[in-house]
KEMAR-223336 format. One line per 10 residues: their letters; for each residue x, y, z of N, C-alpha, C, O. Coordinates in Angstrom, 1 decimal, decimal comma, always signed. Layout:
% residues N
a) X Y Z X Y Z X Y Z X Y Z  ...
% end
This chain:
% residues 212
xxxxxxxxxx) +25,5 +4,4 -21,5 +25,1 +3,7 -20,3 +24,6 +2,3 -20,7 +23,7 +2,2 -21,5  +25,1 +1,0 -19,8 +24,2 +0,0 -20,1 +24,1 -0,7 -19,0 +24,9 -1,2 -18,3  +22,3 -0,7 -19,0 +22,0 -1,0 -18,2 +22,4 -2,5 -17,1 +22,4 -2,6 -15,9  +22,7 -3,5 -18,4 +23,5 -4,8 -17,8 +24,4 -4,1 -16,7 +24,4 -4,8 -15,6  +25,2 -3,0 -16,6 +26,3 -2,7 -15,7 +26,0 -2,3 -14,3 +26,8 -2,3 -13,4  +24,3 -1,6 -14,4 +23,7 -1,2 -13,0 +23,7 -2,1 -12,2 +23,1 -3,2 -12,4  +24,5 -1,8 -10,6 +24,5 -3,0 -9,9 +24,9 -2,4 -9,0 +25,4 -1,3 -8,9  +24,5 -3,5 -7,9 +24,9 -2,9 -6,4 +25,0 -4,4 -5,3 +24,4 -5,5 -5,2  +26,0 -3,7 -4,8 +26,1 -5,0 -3,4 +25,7 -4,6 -2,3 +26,0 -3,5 -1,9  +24,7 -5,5 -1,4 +23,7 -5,3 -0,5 +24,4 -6,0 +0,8 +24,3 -7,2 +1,0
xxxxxxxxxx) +25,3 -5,1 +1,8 +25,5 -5,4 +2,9 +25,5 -5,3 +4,0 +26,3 -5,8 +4,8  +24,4 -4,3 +4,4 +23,8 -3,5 +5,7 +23,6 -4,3 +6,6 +23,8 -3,9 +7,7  +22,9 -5,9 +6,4 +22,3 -6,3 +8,0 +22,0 -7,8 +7,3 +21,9 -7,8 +6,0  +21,9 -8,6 +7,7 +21,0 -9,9 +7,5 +19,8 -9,8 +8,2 +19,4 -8,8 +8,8  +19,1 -11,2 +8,1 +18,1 -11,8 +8,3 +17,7 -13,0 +9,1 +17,1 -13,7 +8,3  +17,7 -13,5 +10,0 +17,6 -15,0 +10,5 +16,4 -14,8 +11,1 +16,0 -13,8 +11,7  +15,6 -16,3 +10,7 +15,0 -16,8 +11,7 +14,7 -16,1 +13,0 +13,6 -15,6 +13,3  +16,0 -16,0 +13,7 +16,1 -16,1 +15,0 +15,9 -14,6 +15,3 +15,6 -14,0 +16,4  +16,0 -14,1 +14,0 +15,8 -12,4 +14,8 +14,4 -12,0 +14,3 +14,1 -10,9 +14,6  +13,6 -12,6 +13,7 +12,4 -12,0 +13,7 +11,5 -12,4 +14,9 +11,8 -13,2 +15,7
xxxxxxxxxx) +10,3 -11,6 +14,8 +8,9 -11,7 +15,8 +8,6 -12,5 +15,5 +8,7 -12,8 +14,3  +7,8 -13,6 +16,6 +7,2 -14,6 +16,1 +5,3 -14,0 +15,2 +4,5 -14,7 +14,6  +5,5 -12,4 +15,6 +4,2 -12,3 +15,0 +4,3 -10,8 +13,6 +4,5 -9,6 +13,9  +4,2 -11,1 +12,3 +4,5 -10,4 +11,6 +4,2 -9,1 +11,8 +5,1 -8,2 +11,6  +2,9 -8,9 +12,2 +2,6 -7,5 +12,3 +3,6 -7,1 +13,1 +4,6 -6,6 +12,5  +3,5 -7,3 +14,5 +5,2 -6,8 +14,8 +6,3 -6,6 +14,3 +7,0 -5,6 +14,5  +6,7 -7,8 +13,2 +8,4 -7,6 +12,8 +8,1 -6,4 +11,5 +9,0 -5,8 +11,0  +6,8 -6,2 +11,2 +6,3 -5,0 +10,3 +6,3 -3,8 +10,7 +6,4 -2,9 +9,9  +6,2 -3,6 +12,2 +6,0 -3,0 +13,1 +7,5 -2,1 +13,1 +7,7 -0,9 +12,8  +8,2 -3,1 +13,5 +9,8 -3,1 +13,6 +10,5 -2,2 +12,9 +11,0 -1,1 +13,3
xxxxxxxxxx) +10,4 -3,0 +11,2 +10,8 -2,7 +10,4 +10,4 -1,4 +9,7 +11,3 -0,9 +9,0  +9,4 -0,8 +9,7 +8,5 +0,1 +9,7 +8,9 +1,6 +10,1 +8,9 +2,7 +9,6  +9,2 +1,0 +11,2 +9,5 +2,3 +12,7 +10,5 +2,5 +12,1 +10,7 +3,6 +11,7  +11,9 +1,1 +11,8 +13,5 +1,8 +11,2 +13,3 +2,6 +10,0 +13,8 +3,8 +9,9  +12,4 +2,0 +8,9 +12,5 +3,2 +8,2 +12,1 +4,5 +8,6 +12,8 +5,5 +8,3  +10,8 +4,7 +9,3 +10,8 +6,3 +9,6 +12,1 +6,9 +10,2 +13,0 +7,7 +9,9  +11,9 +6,4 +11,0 +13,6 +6,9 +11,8 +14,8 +7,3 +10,8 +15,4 +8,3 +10,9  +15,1 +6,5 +9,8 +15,8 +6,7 +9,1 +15,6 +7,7 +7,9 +16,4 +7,9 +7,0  +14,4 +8,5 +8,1 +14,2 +9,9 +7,7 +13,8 +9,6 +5,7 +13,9 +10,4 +4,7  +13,5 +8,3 +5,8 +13,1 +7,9 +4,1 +12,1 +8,7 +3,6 +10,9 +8,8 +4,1
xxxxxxxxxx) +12,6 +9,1 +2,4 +11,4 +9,8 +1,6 +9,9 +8,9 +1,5 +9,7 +8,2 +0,5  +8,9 +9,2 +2,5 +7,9 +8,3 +2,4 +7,7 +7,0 +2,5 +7,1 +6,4 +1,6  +8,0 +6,6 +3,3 +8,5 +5,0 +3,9 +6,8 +4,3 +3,9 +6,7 +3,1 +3,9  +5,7 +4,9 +3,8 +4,7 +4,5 +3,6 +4,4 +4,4 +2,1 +3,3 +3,9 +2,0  +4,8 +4,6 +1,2 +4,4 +4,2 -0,2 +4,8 +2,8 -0,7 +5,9 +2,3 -0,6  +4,0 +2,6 -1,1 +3,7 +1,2 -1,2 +3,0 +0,5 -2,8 +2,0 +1,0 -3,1  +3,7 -0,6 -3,8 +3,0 -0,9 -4,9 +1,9 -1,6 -4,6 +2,0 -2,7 -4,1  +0,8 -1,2 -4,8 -0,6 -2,0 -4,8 -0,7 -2,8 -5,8 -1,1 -2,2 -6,8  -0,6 -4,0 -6,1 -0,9 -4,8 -7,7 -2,3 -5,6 -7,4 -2,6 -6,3 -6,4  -3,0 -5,5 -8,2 -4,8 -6,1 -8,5 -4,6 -7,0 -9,8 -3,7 -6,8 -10,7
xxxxxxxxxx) -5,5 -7,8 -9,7 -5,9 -8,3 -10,8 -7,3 -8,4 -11,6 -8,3 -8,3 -10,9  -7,6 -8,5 -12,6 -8,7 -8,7 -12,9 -9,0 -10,7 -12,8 -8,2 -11,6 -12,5  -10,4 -10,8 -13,1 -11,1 -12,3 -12,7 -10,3 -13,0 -13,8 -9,9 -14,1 -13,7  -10,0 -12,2 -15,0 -9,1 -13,8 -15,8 -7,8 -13,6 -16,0 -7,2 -14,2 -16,9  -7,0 -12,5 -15,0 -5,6 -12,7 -15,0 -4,9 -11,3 -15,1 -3,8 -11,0 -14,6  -5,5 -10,6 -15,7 -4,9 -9,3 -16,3 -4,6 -8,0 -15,0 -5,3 -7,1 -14,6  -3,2 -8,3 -14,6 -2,7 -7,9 -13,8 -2,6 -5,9 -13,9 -2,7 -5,3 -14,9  -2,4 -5,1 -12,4 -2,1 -3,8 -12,8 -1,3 -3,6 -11,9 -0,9 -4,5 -11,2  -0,9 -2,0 -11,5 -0,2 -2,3 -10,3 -0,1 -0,7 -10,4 -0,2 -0,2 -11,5  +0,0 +0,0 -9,1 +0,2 +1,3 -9,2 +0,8 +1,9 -7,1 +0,7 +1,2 -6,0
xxxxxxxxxx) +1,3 +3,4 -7,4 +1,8 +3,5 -6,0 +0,7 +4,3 -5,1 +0,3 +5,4 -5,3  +0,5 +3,3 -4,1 -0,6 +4,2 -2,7 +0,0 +4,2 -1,5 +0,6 +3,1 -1,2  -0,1 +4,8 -1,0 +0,2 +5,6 +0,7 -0,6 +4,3 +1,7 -1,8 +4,0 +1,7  +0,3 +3,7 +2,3 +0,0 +3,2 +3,6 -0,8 +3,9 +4,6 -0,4 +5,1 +4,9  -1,4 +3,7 +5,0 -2,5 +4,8 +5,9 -3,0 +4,3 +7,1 -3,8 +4,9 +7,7  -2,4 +2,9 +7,5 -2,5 +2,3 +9,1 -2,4 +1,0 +9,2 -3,1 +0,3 +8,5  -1,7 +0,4 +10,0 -2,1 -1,0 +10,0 -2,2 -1,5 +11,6 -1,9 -0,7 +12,6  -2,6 -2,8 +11,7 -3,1 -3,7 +12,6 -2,9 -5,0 +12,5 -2,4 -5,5 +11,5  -3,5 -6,0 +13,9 -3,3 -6,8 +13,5 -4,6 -7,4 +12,6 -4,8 -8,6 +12,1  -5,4 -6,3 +12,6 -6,5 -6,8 +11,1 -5,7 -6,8 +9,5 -5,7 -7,7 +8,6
xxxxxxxxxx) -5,2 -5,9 +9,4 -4,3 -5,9 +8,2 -3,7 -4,0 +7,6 -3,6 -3,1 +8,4  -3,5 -3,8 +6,5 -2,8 -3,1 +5,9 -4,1 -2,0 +4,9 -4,8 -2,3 +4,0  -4,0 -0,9 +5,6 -5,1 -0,1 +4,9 -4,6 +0,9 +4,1 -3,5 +1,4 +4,4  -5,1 +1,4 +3,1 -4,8 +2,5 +1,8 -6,3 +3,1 +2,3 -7,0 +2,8 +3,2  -6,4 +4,1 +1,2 -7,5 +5,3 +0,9 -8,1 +5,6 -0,7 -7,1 +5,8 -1,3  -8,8 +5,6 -1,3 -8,6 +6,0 -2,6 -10,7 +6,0 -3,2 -11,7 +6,0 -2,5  -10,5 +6,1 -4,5 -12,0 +6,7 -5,1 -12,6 +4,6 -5,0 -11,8 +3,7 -5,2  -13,6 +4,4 -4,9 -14,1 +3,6 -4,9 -14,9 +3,3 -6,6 -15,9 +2,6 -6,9  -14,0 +4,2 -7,2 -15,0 +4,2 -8,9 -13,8 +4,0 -9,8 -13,9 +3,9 -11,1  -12,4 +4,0 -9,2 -11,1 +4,0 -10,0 -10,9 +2,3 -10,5 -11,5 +1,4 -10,0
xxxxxxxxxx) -10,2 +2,3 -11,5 -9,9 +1,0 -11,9 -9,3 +0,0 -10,6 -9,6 -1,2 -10,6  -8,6 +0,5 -9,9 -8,0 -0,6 -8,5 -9,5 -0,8 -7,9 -9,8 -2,0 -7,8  -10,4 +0,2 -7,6 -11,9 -0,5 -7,0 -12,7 -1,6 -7,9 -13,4 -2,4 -7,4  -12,6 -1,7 -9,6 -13,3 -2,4 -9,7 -12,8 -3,6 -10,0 -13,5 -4,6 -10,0  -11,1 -3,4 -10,6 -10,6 -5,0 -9,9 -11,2 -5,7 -8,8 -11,9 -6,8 -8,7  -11,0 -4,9 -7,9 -11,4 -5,6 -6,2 -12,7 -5,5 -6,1 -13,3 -6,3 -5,3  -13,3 -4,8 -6,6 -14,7 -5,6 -6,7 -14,9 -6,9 -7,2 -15,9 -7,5 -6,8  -14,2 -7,4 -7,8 -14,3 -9,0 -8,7 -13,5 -9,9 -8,3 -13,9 -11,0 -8,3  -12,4 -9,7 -7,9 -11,6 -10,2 -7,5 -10,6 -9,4 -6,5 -9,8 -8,5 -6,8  -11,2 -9,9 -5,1 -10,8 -8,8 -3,9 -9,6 -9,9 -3,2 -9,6 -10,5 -2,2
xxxxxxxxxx) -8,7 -9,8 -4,0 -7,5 -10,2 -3,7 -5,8 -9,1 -4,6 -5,7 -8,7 -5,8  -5,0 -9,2 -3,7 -4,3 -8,1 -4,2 -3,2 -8,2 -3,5 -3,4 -8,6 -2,3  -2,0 -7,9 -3,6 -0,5 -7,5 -2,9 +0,2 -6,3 -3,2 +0,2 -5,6 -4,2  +0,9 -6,2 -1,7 +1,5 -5,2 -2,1 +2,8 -5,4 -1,5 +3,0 -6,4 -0,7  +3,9 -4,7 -1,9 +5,4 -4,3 -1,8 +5,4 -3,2 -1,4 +4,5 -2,5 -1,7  +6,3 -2,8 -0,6 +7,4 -1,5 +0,5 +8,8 -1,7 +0,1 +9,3 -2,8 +0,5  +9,5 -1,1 -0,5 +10,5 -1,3 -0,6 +11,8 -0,2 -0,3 +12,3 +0,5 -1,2  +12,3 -0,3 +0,9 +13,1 +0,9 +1,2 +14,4 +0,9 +0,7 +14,9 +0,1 +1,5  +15,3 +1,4 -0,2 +16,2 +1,0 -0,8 +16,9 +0,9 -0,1 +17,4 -0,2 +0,3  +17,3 +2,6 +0,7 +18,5 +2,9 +1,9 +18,4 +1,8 +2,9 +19,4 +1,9 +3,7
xxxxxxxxxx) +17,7 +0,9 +3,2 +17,8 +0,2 +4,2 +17,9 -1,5 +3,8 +17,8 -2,5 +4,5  +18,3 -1,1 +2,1 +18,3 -2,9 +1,4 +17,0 -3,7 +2,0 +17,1 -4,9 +2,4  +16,2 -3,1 +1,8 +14,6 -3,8 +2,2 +14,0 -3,8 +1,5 +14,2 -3,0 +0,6  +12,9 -4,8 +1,4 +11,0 -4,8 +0,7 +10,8 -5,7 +1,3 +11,5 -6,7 +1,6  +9,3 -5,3 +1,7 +8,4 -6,4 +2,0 +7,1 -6,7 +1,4 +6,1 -5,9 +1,3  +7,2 -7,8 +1,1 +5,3 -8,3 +0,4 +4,7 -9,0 +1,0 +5,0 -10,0 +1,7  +3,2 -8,3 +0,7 +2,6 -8,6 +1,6 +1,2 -9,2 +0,9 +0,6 -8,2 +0,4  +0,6 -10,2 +0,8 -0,6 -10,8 -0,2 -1,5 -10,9 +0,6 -1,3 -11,0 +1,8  -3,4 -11,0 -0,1 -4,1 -11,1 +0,9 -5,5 -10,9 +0,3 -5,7 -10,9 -0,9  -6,5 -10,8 +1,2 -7,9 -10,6 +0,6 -8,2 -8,6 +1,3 -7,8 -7,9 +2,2
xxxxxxxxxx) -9,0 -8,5 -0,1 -9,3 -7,1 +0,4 -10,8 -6,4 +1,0 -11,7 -7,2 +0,6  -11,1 -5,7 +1,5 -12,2 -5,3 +2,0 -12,5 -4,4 +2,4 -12,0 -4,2 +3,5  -13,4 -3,0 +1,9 -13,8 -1,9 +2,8 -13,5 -2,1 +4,1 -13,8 -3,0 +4,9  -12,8 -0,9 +4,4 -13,2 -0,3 +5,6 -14,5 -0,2 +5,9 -15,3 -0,7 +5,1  -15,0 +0,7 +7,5 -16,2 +0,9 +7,8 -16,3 +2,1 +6,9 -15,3 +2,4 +6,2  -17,5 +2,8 +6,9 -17,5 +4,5 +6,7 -17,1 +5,5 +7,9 -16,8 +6,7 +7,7  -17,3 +5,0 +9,0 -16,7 +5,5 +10,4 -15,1 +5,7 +9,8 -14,7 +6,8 +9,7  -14,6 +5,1 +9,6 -12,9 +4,5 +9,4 -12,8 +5,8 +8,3 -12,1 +6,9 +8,5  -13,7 +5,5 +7,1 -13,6 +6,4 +6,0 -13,5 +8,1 +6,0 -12,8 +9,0 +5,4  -14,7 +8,0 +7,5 -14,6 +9,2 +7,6 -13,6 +9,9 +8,2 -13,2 +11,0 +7,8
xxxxxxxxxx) -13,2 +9,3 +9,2 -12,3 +9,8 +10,1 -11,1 +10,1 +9,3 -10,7 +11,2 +9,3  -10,4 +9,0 +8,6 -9,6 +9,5 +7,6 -10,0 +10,7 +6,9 -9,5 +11,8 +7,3  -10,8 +10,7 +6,1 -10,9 +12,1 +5,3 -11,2 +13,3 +6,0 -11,4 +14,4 +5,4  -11,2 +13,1 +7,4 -11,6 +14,5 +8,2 -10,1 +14,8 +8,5 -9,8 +16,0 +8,7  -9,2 +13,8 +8,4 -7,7 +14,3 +8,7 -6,5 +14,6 +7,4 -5,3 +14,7 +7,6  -7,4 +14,6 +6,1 -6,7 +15,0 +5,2 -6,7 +16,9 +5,3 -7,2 +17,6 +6,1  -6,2 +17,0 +4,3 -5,8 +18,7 +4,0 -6,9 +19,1 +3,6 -7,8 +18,2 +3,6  -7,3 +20,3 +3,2 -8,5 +20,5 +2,6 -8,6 +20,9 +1,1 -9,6 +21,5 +0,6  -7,2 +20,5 +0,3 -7,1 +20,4 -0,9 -7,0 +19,0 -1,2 -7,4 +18,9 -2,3  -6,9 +18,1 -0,8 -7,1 +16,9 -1,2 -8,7 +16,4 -1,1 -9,4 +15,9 -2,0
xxxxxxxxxx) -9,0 +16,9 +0,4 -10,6 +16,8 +0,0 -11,6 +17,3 -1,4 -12,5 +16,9 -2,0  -10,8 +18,4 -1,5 -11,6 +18,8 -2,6 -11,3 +18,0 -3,9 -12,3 +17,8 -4,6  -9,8 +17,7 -4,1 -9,8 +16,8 -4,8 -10,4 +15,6 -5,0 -10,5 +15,2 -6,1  -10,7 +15,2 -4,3 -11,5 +13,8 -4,1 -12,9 +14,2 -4,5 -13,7 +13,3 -4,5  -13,3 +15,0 -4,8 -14,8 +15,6 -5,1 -14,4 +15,8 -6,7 -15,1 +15,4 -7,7  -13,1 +16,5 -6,9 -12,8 +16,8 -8,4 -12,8 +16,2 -9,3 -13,2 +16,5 -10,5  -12,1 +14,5 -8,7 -11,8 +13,7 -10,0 -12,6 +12,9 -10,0 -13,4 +12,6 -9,1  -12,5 +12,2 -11,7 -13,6 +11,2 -11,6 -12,2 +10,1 -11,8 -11,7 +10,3 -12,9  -11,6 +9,0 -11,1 -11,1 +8,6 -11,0 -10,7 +7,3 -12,2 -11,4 +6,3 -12,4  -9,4 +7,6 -13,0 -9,1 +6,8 -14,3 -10,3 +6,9 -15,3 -10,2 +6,2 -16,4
xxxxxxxxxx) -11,4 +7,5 -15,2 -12,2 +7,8 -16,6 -10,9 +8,7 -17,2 -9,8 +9,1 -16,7  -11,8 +8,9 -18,6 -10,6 +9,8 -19,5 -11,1 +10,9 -19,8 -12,1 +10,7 -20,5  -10,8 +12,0 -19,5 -11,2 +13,9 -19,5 -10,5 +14,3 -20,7 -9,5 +13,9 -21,2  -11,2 +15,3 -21,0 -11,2 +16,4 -22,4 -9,3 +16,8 -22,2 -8,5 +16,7 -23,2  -8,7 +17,3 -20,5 -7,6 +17,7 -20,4 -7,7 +18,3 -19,2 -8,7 +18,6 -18,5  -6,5 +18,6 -18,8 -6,5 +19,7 -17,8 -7,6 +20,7 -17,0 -8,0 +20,8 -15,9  -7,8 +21,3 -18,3 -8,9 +22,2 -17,5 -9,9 +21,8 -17,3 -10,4 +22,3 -16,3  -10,5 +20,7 -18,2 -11,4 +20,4 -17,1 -11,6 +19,4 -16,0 -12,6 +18,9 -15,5  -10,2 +19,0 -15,7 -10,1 +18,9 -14,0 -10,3 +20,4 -13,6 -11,4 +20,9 -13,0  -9,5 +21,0 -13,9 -9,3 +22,1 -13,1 -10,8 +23,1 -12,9 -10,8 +24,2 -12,2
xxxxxxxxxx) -11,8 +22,5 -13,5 -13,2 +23,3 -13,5 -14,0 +22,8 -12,9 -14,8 +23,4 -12,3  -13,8 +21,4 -13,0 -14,2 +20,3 -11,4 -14,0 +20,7 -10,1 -14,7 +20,7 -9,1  -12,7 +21,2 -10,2 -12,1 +21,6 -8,8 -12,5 +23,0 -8,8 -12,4 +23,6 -7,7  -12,8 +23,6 -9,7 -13,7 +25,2 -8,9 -14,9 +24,8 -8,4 -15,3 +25,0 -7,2  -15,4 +24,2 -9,3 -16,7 +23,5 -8,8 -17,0 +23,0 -7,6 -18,1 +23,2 -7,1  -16,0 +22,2 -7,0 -16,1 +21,7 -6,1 -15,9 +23,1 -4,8 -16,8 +23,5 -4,0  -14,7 +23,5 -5,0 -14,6 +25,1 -4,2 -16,2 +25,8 -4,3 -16,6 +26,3 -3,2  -16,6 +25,9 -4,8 -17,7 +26,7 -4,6 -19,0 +26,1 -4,1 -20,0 +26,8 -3,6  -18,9 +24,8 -4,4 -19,8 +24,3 -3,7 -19,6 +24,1 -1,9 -20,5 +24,1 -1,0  -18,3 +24,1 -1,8 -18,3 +24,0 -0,4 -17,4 +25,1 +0,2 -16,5 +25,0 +1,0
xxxxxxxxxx) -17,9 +25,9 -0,4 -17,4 +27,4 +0,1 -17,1 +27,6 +1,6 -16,0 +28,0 +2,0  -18,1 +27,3 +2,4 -18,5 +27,1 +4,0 -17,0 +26,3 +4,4 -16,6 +26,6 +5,5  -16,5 +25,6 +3,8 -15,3 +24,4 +4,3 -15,6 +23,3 +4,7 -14,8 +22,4 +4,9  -17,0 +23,3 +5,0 -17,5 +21,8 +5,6 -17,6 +21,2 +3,9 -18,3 +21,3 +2,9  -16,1 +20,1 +4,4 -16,3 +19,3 +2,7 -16,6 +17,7 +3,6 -16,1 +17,6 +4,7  -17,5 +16,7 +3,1 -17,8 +15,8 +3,7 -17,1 +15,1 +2,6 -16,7 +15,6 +1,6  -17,1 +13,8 +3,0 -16,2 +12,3 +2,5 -17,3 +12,3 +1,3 -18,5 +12,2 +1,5  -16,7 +12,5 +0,2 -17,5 +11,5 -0,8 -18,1 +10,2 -1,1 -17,4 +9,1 -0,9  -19,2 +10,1 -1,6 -19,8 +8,8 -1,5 -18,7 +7,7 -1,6 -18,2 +6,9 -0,8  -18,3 +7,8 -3,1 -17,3 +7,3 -3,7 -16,0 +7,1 -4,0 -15,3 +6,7 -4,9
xxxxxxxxxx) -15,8 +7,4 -2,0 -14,6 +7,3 -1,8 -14,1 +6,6 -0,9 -14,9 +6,8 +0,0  -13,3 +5,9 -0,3 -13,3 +5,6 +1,1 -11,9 +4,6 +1,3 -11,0 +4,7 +0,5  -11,8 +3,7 +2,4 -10,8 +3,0 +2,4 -11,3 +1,4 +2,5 -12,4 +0,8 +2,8  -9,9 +1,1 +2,0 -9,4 -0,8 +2,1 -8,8 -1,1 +2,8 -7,7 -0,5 +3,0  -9,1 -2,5 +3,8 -8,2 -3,2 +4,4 -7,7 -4,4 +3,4 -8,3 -5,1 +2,6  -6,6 -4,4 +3,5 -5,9 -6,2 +3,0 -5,7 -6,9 +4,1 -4,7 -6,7 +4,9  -6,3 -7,5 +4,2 -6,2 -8,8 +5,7 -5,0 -9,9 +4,8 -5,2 -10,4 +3,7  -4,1 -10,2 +5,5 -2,6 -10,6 +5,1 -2,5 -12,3 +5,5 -2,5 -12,8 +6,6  -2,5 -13,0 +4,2 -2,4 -14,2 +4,4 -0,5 -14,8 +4,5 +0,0 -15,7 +5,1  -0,1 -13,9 +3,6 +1,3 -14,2 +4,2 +2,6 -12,6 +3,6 +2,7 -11,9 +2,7
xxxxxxxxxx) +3,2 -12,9 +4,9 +4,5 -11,4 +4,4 +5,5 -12,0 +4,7 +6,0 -12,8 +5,5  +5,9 -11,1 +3,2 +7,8 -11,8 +3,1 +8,7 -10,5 +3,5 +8,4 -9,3 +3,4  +9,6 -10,9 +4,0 +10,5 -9,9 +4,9 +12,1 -10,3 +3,9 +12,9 -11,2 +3,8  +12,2 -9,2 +3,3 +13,4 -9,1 +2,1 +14,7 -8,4 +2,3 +14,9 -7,2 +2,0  +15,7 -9,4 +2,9 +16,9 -8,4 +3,3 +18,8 -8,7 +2,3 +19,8 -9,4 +2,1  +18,3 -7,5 +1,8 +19,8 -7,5 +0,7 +20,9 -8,3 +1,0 +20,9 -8,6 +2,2  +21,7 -8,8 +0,4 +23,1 -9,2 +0,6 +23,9 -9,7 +0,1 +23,6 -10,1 -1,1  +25,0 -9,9 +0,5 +26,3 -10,1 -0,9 +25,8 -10,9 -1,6 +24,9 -11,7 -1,2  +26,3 -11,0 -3,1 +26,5 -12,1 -3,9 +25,3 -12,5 -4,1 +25,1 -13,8 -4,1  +24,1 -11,7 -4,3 +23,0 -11,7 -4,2 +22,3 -13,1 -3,6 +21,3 -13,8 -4,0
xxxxxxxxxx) +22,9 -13,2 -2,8 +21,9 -14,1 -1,6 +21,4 -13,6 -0,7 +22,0 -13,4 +0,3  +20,2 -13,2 -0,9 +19,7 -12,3 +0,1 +18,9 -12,9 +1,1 +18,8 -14,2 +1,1  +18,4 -12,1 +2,1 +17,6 -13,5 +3,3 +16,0 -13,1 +2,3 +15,5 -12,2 +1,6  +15,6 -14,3 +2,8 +14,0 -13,9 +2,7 +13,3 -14,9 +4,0 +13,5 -16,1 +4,4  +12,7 -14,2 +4,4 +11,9 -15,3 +5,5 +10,6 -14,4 +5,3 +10,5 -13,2 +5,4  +9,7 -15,6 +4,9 +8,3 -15,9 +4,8 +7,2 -16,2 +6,6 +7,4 -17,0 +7,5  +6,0 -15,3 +6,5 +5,5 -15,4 +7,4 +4,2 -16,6 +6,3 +4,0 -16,6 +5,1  +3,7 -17,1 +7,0 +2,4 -18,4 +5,7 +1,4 -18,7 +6,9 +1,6 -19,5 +7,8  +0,2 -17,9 +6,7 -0,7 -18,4 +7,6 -1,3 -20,0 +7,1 -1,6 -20,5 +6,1  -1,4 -20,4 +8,5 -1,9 -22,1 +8,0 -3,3 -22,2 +7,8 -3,9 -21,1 +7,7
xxxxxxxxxx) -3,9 -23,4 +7,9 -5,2 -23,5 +8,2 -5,8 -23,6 +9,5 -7,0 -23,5 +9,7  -4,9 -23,7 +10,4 -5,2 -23,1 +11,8 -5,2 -21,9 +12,0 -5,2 -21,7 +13,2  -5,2 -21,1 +11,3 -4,7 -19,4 +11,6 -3,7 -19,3 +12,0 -3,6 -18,1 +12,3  -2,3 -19,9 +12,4 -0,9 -19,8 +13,0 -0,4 -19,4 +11,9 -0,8 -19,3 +10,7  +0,9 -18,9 +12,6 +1,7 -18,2 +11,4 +2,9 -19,1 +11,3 +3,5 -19,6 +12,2  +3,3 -19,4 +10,0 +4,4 -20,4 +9,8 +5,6 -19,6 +9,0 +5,5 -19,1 +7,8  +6,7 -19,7 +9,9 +7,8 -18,9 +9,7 +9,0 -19,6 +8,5 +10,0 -20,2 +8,9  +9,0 -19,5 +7,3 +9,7 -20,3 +6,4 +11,2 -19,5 +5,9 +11,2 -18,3 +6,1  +12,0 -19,8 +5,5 +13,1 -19,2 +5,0 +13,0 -19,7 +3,4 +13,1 -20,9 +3,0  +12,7 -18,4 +2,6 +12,6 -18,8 +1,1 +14,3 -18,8 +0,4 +15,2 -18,2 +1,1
xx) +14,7 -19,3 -0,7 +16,1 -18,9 -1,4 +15,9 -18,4 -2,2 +15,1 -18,7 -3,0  +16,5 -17,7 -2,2 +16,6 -16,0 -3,1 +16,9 -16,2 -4,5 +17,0 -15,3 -5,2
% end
C-alpha cells in the first residue's frame, strides 16, 4: 500500500457565499442537523486543540454537548492536561469533520467555564457509569495500571451505593465563545469552498471566502 495513492474526489455539494446564513451559529445549526440526519457515527465529536503559554500545541477527541449563540460547549475533568492548558492560555479550536458529507468545520476562540448550574445539569443527564467514572479517574496523571483504575471505580461504587452520585468538584464544563468559523466543503480537483465567518471589532460577522 502507498500511501501517496490514497485519494478521493469530493463532489457532493458546493459552497457559495450566497447559500450560507448571514449568522454562523445558524449555518452551524444547518449543517449540524444534516449530519444527524444523515445517521453519522457521532456527528458531535469533535478535535479539541489547546496550547500551552509558549506554543506547545495538543489536541485530542471530545463530544460536543450544546451550543448557542454564546458558543460551543464540551464536558471533561477540570484537573486533566486540556484544563490546565486553558487555565493559562484559555484559547483553543476545534474541528468537526464529517467525511460522508465532504465536510469540517473550525471553529477558534476564547474558552471559559460553564456555570456549576450548567455543570450540574449536564452530569445529572449522564449514565450512571460515567458518573462514576468521573469520580474514578484522576485525569492524564499516570497509574500503576489497569487495576488500579478499576479499584477507583469500586471505590467509587461503594461510596455511592445509594445512587445519588453528585458532580465532582473537579469536573465540569467549557464554553468556547467563537471568534471566527470556517465552513469546509469538498470538491473536485481539490478546490474546495471555504467561506470564513471573522468577527470584527464591532462584534459583526464578516463573511470571507478563503482558497483552498
Amino acid at each position: 500500500m502507498q500511501l501517496a495513492d490514497l485519494r478521493r474526489e469530493y463532489a457532493l455539494h458546493g459552497l457559495s457565499e450566497g447559500d450560507v446564513d448571514p449568522d454562523p451559529i445558524r449555518q452551524f445549526a444547518r449543517w449540524f442537523e444534516q449530519a444527524w440526519k444523515a445517521a453519522l457515527p457521532e456527528p458531535n465529536a469533535m478535535t479539541l486543540a489547546t496550547a500551552t503559554p509558549d506554543g506547545r500545541p495538543s489536541a485530542r477527541i471530545v463530544l460536543l454537548k450544546g451550543f448557542d449563540e454564546l458558543g460551543f460547549c464540551f464536558f471533561t475533568s477540570y484537573e486533566g492536561r486540556k484544563a490546565r492548558e486553558l487555565a493559562v492560555n484559555p484559547r483553543a479550536a476545534l474541528v468537526l469533520y464529517w467525511a460522508e458529507l465532504e465536510r469540517q468545520v473550525r471553529i477558534e476562540g476564547t474558552v471559559e467555564p460553564v456555570t456549576a448550574a450548567e455543570s450540574d445539569d449536564y452530569f445529572r443527564s449522564r449514565p450512571m457509569g460515567s458518573r462514576l467514572g468521573a469520580w474514578a479517574s484522576p485525569q492524564s496523571e499516570v497509574i500503576a495500571g489497569r487495576e488500579a483504575l478499576e479499584e477507583r471505580r469500586a471505590a467509587a461504587v461503594a461510596r455511592f451505593a445509594d445512587g445519588d452520585i453528585p458532580r465532582p468538584p473537579s469536573w465540569g464544563g467549557y464554553r468556547l465563545r467563537p471568534s471566527s468559523l470556517e465552513f469546509w466543503q469538498g470538491r473536485p480537483d481539490r478546490l474546495h469552498d471555504r467561506i470564513r465567518y471573522r468577527l470584527d471589532h464591532a462584534g459583526s460577522w464578516l463573511i470571507e471566502r478563503l482558497a483552498p
